[in-house]
C-alpha positions in Angstrom: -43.2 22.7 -86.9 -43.4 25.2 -90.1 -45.5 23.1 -91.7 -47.9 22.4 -88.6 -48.2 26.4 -87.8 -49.4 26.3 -91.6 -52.1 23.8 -91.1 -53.5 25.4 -88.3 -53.6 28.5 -89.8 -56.2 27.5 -92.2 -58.6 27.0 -89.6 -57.7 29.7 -87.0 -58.6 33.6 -87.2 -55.9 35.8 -86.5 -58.3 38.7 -85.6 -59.5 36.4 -82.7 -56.4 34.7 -81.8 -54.9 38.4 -81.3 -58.1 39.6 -79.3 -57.4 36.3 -76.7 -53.7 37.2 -77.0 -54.3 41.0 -76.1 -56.9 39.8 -73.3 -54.6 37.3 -71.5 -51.3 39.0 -71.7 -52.5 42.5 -71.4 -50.3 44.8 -68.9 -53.3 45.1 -66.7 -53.4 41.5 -66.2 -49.7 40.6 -66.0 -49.6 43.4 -63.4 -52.5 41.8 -61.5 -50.9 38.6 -61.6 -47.6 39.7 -60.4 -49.0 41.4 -57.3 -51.1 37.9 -56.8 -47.6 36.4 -56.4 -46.3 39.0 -54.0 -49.0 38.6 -52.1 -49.3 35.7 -51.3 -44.7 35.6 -50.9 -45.6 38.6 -48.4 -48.1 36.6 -46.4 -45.7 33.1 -46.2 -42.9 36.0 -45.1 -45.2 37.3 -42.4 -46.3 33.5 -41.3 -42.4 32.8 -41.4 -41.6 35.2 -38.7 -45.0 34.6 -36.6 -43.7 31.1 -36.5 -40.8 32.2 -35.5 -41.7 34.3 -32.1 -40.7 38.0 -34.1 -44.2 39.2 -33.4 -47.7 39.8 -34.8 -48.9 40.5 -38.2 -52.2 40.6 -39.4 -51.8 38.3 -42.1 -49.9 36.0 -40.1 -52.3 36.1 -37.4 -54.9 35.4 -39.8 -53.1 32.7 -42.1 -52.3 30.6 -38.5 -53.7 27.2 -37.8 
């Protein structure tokens, strides 16, 4: 694997690897991808107990076939 890393190396910048690196794991965007999640967990939650007769949400309402 050593050896591989090496060989790509050569042919890879490491100024642009860390620019793509800094762009796709930056806090902004791992924050913005975990509230994605929550979301869309809060939204199944809500449909969960619309399903279930505990009352009215707006998502659930909204998410309902």
């Amino acid at each position: 694997m050593a050896q591989a890393f090496h060989e790509v190396s050569r042919f890879v910048d490491p100024a642009e690897c860390r620019r793509v690196a800094c762009e796709r794991f930056s806090a902004e965007r791992m924050t913005q991808s975990y509230i994605d999640v929550y979301e869309v967990l809060s939204a199944l939650g809500a449909l969960g107990t619309e399903r279930q007769g505990y009352g009215s949400t707006g998502v659930a309402a909204a998410m309902a076939p």
